[in-house]
N, C-alpha and C positions, 0 to 999 in steps of 0.2 A: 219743270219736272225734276232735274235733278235737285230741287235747294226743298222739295217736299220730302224725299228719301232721306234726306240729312239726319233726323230725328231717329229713323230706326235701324241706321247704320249703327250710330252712337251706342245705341242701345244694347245692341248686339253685340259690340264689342264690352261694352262692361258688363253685361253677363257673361261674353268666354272669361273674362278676367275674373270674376267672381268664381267660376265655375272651377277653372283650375287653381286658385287659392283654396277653393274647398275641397279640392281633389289630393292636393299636397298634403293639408290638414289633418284627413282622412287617413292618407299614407302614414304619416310619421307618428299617430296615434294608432295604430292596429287593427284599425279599420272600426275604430267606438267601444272594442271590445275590451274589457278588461284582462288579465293574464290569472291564471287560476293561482291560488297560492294554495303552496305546498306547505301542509302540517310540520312541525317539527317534532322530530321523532321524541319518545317518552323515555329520559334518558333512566339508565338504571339503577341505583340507589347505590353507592358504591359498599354501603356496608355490608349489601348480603352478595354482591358479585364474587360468581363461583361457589356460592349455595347448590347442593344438588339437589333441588325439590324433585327431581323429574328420577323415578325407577330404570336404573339401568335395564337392560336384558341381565340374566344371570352367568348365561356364558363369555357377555364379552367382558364382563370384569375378570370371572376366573381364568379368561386368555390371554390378558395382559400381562406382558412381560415387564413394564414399566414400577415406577413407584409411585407413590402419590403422598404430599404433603399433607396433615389434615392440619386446620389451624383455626383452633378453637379461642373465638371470643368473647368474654364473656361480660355480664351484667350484673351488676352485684357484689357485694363485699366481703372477698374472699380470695386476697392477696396472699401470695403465699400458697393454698392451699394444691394440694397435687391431684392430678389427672391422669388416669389408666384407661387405657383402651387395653383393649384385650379381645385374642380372638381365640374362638375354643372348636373351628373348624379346619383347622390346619390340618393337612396331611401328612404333617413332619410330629408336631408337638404345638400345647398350645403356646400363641405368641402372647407377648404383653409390654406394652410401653408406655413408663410413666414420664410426666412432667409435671413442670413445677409452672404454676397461677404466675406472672409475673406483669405488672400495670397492665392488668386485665387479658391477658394475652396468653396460648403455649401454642405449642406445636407438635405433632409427631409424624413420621416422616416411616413408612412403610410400605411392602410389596404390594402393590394396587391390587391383588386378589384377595387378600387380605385383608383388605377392606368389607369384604360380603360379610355379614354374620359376626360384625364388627362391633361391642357395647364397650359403654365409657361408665365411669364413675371417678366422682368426686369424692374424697378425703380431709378433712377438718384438716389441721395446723395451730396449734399454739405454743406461742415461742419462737417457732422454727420450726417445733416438734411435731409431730403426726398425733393428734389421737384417735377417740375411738367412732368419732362421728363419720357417718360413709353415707353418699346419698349414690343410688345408681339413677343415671341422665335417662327421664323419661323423652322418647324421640320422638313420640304421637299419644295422644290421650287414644282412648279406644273412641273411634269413632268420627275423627280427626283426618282430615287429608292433607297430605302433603304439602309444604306452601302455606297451611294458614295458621296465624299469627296463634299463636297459643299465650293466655293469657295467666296469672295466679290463680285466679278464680277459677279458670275454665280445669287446671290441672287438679285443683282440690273438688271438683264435682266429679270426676272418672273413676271408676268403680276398679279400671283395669288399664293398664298401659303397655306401650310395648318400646322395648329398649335398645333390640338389634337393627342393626343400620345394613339397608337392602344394598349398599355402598357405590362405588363412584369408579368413571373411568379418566377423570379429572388428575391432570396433575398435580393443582393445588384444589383443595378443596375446604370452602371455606365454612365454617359451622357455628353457628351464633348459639347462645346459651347465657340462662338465665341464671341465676344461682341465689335463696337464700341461703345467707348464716349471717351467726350473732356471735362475735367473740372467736370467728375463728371453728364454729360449730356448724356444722352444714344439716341444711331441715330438709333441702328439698332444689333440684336439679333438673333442666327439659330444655330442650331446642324449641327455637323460637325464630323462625318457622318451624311448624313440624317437618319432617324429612320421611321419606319411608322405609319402611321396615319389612323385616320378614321374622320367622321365627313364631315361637307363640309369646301369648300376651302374659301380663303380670299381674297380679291383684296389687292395687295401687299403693295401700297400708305394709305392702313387703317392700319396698323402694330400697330400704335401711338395712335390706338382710338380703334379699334375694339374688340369686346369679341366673338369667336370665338362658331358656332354651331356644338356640339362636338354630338349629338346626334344620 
């Protein structure tokens, strides 16, 4: 009797030993299950970081008590030449701050409210000298939203542009720009992304002569 049982004692035991080697298995691998993987996030370009594509509200720019960097980069060949912002909604008088194109680069540094109803233009340079070439920085083709890529082509089909900056609660704020010239002569000026604006629009052929109603 008992040397018949022998065979499925045996047996029995190397199936619990099978059973709990797969049981261990099981454990230590997560039960079969793979672990989800996490996306890695879409990092942000660092050349337009602190771009303000997005429309402030208009009172909390004008609430700010702060200032704000603007720091315009530019594309294009046109070392040297200067850069005006200027604003003609001040309550005091109007403001206006020039700088000078330096390896592509200026900056101007202003009361963050100041910023609202904010337009730029660029200035020729040769020599050193200033001449008589003036382009004002279109900041949206008509018809243009905010954020997207404005192209040469896309800027010479606009019939109309607009050039006041709906402005920023940013402390630095960073402004990318396009610029042709030849020789130090400037033809033609636009952010690149567009950014938004307020104010009204410009018939696109006045770029060279207009002052822009930013009101």
């Amino acid at each position: 009797m008992h040397e018949s049982r022998t065979p499925f004692i045996i047996g029995a035991i190397v199936f619990a030993v099978i059973f709990a080697i797969g049981a261990i298995l099981l454990a230590q691998t997560g039960g079969g299950t793979a672990a989800p993987v996490t996306p890695s996030p879409t990092p942000t370009p660092s050349a337009t970081e602190g771009t303000p594509t997005e429309a402030p509200k208009k009172e909390d720019v004008e609430s700010d008590d702060g200032t704000t960097v603007v720091e315009l980069r530019f594309t294009g060949e046109c070392e040297g030449c200067l850069v005006t912002a200027r604003q003609t909604n001040s309550p005091d008088s109007e403001q206006e701050f020039t700088a000078t194109i330096t390896e592509s680069v200026t900056q101007v540094e202003l009361p963050t409210p100041n910023t609202y109803g904010l337009y730029f233009e660029v200035r020729g340079t040769t020599g050193g000298v200033e001449n008589d070439s003036r382009q004002l920085v279109v900041l949206s083709p008509k018809g243009v939203d905010p954020g997207t890529a404005v192209s040469a082509a896309e800027l010479e089909k606009a019939d109309e542009v607009r050039a006041c900056w709906a402005g920023t609660t940013l402390d630095t704020a960073v402004v990318e720009l396009k610029v042709t010239a030849n020789n130090g002569e400037v033809s033609a000026a636009w952010a690149d992304p567009a950014l938004p604006t307020v104010g009204k629009a410009v018939a696109a052929n006045r770029t060279a002569t207009a002052s822009p109603d930013c009101s």
